[in-house]
Structures are given as structure tokens and as C-alpha cells.
N, C-alpha and C positions, 0 to 999 in steps of 0.2 A: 166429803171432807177434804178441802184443800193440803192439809197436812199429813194424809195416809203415807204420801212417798217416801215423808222423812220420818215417819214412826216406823214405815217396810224398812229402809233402808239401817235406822237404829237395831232394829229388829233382827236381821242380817250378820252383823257383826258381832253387836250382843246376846246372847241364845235366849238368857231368862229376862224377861223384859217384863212382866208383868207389873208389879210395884213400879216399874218405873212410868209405863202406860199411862198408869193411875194418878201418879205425882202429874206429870204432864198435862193428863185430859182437866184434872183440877186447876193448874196452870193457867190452863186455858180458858176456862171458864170464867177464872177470875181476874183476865186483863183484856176480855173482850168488852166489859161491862155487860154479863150476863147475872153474874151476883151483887156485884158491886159497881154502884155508878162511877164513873170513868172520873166524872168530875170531882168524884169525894178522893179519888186515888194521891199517893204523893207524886209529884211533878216527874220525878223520872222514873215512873211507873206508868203515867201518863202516855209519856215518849213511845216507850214500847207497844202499851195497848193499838199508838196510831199504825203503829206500823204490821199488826195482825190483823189480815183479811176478813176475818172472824168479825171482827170490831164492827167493820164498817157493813156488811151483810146485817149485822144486828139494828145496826142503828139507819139501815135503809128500810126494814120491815118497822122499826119507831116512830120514824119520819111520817107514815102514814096514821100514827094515833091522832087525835084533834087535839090532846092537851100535854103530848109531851114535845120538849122542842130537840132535835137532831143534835150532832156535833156543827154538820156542814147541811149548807140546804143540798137537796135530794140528786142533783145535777153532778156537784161536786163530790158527794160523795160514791154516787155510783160511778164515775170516771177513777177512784180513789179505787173501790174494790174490784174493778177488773186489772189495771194495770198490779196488785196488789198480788192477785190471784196468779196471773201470768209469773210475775215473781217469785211466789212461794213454788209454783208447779214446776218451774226450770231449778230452779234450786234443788226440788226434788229428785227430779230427773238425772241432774248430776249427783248428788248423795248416793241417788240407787244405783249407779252406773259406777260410782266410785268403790261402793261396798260389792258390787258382784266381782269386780276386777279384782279384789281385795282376797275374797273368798275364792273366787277360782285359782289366784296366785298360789295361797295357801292350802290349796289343795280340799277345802271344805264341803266346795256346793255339792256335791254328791249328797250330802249329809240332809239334804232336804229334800 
């Protein structure tokens, strides 16, 4: 899952995370077009679903049904979900590197 680093790194700072895990992974599900079709979304809900790596992994395993049609043909959108992915993992990477410096500032990482 693309977004492990930023749920570690939420994780980190905040101790009880559970309920929020939940709020989130539900989130997610529902602006990937996993429950709900992207198309029926309102427009700046849309926006966002383009921009989760999530989204376009999903709708690159669609792209190969016979009767359902993509967002983007199959080319653009696999070029869409690596560049995407690259994105979300550095973002990560920073989140987590920002919350450990955080924690060891404040004296906490022992605490794990």
C-alpha cells in the first residue's frame, strides 16, 4: 500500500490511531472509485480521487474488463500511477523522517 509511510508516520506522533485508521482507510476506498464510481462523484471530489494513486491502479486492472471503459486509455494511465506512486512514497518518506526527528526531539522514541 502506497500510503503505509503516511499512516507510520500519523502513527508516530499520534499514539491512538485506531478510529482514525478507519475513518481514512474508508476514505480511501471511497475516492479511489472502489465503492463509488468516480464519475457519479461531485466535481471537486473528482479532483482529489485524480490525484490518489489508488484510483488509477484500480482503474488500470478495469481497463482490461471488455465492457467497462477506463478513466484514461491504459498507456496514460499507467504513466499517471507510477509518477503518482513516486509522489505519494517521497511524501512519505518525508512525513516519516519529519515525525522521527519530532519524536526524538521530544525525547519519546524510546517509547517504542
Amino acid at each position: 500500500m502506497v500510503w503505509r509511510l503516511i499512516f507510520t508516520s500519523i502513527s508516530l506522533v499520534y499514539k491512538k490511531v485506531g478510529d482514525l485508521a478507519n475513518i481514512l482507510t474508508f476514505l480511501l476506498q471511497l475516492l479511489t472509485g472502489l465503492v463509488i464510481p468516480i464519475r457519479s462523484l461531485p466535481k471537486f471530489m473528482q479532483y482529489i480521487c485524480y490525484i490518489c494513486p489508488t484510483t488509477w491502479a484500480i482503474d488500470s486492472v478495469r481497463s482490461s474488463l471488455p465492457e467497462i471503459s477506463p478513466i484514461l486509455p491504459f498507456g496514460f494511465g499507467a504513466v499517471i500511477l507510477i509518477v503518482s506512486v513516486l509522489i505519494v512514497h517521497f511524501l512519505g518518506q518525508f512525513l516519516l523522517r519529519s515525525a522521527e526527528r519530532k519524536m526524538q526531539r521530544d525525547g519519546l522514541l524510546e517509547l517504542y
